[in-house]
N, C-alpha and C positions, 0 to 999 in steps of 0.2 A: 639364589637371591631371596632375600628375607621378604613379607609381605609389603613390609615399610619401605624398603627400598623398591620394589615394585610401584606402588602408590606413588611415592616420589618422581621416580621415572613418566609412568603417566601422564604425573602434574604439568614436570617440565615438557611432554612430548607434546598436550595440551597446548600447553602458553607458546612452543610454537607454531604447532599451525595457528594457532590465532593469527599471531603475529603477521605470517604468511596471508594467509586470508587481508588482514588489515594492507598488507602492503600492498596489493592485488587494487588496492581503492584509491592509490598515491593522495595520502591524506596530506601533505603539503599541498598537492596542487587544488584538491576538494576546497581547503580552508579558501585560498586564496578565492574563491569560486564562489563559493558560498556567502563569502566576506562580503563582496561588491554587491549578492544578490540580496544582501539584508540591509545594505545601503540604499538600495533602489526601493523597497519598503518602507524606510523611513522617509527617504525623500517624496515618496508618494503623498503623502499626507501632509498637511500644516503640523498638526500636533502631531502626536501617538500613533499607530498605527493599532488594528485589533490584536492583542498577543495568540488568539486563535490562529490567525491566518499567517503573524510572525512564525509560530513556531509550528504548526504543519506545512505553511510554505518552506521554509529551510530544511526540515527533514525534506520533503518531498524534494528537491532542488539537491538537496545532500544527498540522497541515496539515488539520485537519478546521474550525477554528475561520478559516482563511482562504481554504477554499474559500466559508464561508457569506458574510463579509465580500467576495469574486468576485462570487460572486451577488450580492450587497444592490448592488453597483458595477452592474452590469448592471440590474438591476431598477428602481434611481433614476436611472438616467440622464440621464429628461428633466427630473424637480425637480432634479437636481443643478447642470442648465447654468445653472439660473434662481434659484440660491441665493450667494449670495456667498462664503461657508464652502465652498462644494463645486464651485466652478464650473470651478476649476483642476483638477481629476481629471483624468486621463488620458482617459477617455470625452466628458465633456463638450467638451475640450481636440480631439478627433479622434484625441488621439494613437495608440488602438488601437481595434482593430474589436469590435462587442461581441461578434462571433460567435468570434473570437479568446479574449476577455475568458472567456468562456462556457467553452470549453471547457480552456481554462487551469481556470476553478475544478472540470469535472467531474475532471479529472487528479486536483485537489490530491484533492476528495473521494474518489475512487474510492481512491489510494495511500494515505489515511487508513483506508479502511475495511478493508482489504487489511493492512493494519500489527497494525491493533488486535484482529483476527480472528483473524488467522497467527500474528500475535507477542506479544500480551498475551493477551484474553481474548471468551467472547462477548459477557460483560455489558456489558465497557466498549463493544464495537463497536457495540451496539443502543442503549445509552444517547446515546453519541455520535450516531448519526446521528439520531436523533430530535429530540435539539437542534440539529445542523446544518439540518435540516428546518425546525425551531419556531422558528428566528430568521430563513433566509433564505426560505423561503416563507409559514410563518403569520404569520409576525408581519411582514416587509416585505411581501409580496403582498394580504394582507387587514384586520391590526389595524392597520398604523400606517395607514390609508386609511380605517378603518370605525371607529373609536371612538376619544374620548378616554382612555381609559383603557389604550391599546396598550400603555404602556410597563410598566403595571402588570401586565395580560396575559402579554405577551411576557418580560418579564422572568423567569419562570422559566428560558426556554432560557438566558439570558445566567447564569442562575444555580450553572448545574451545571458548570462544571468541578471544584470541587473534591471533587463525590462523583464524577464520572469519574477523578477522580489517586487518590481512595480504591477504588474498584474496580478500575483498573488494578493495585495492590496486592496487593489481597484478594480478588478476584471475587466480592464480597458488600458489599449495603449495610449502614448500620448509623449507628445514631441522632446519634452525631456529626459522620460525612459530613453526614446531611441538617441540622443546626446551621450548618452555613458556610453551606449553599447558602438557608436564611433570611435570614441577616447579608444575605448577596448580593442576594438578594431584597427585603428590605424599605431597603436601600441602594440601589438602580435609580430607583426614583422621583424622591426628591429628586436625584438625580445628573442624571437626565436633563430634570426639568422645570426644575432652575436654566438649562439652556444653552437650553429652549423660551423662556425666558421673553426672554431675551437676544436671542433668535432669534426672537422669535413673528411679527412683519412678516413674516418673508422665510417663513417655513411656511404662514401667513395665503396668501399670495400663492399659493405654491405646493398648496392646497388640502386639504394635509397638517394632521387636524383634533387639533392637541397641544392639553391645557389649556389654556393660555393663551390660546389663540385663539375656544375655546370656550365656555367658559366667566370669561374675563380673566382678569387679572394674579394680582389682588387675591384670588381662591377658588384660584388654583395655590399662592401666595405660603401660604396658609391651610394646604394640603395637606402642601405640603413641609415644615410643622412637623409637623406630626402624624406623617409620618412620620419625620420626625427621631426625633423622641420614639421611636417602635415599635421605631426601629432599635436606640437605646439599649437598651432592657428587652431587644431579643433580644442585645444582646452581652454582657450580662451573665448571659445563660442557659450557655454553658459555662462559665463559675468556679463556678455552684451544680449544675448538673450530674454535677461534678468532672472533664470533661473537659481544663480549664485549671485552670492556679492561680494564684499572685496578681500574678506578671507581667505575666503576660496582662492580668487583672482594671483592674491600675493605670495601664495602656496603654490598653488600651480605655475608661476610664472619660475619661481626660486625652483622648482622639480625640474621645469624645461628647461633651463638653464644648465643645470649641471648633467642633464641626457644630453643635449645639445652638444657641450664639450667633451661629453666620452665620444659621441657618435664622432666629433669634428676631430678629436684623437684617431681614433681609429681609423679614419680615413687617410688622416696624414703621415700616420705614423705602423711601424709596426712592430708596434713593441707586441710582443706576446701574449702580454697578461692581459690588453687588453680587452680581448674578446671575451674571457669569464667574467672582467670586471664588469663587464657592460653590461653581460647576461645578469649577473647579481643584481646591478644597482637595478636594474628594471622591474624586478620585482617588491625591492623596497619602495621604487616610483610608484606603481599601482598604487601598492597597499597605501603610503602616505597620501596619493591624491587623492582616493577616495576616503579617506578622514578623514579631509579636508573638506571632502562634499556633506559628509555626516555634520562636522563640528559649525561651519555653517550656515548650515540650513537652521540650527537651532540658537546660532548666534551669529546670526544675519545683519552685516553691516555694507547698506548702500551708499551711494555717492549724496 
């Protein structure tokens, strides 16, 4: 083999453990995560927020949100090889070692907590790691293994970026921060027990005890309306709050709406597709609702 082809080989051998490393961080779910918690920063303020504390708070929030997704990588490792959804990861694959994997995520952690300390604030640094904690060890090490109801548990870690983008701002909480991080909250359920439900074979298998498995289909399928529904009544608690106004209000109503009828599908019906459909649209729901909280805040129309 020539030198150049050596070099070459390298390069590509490079870009993928990059790759691998990158995917170790599940930068879809990070964005998603980060997205809400740069919401909660704008929303903190009337005007602007400081770009200092914008853009060290979101790395700090960024790198703290995939070290715990490092960890969940390392920590499922062995359900992962045996899951069809997860079986391609880099860990199940060989492609890196978990003690590698391991201490890539204490880096990402430790330079998060370091960032949000030094460069933002202490609030946000204690809040952060607590939920870095409450999703990569309570809730993967002990709820998603000991109870059906983990997701309902656990979901408050996944809840809180947007009062972490609100404290990185302000270093104070305050009763609107905790308004998203409910939305968020009573949004995790249905989000996550539509892909159980789609997925409950290969969790069944893997020992992994989600509703569906649990308890069957038909009592998750039950659930997920119910909280469809909760999810609703709490989005409409910032338009009477007067945190939002009628933007917001007509946005959010038109999102619940069409959740509403997946979830009231799903219940009724069982067609098959539509548990990934639900899982999908739940994530473009997030992401739109809270664009809807960005867009008006800053084009704020009351009654």
């Amino acid at each position: 083999m020539s030198a150049t082809e050596q070099t070459v080989r390298q390069e590509v051998l490079r870009g993928s453990r990059a790759r691998d490393y990158l995917e170790l961080t599940k930068p879809r779910v990070v964005t998603l995560i980060v997205f809400t918690a740069v919401v909660g920063m704008f929303l903190a303020v009337p005007g602007l927020p400081p770009l200092a504390a914008v853009f060290w708070g979101t790395l700090g929030i960024a790198l703290a949100a995939a070290s715990a997704a490092a960890i969940n990588h390392v920590l499922d490792a062995r359900i992962d090889s045996e899951m069809a959804r997860t079986r391609h990861r880099p860990l199940p694959q060989g492609a890196l070692r978990e003690s590698y994997a391991l201490a890539f995520a204490f880096v990402l952690g430790a330079a998060s907590m370091l960032i949000l300390a030094l460069l933002v604030n202490g609030l946000t640094a204690v809040l952060t790691f607590f939920s870095l904690i409450g999703y990569a060890v309570l809730y993967t090490v002990w709820l998603k293994r000991a109870t059906p109801q983990n997701i309902v548990i656990g979901g408050a870690a996944g809840a809180a970026p947007p009062v972490l983008g609100w404290t990185a701002v302000t270093g104070s909480l305050h009763p609107d921060a905790l308004l998203m991080f409910l939305v968020i909250f009573a949004w995790t359920p249905p989000h996550f027990w539509a892909l159980a439900i789609a997925r409950r074979d290969e969790y069944a298998r893997v020992g992994i005890p989600m509703l569906p498995v649990t308890h069957g289909v038909a009592y998750t399928k039950q659930f997920i309306w119910h909280y469809t529904v909760l999810l609703t009544v709490i989005t409409v608690l910032p338009y009477l709050s007067g945190m939002s106004g009628l933007i917001y209000l007509a946005a959010a109503l038109a999102l619940d709406f069409v959740f509403l009828r997946y979830a009231w599908l799903l219940k009724r019906t069982d067609r098959a597709d539509l548990p990934m459909r639900t899982f999908r649209y739940s994530i473009q729901y997030l992401t739109l609702l809270f664009g809807a909280f960005l867009i008006d805040h800053y084009l704020l129309i009351r009654l």
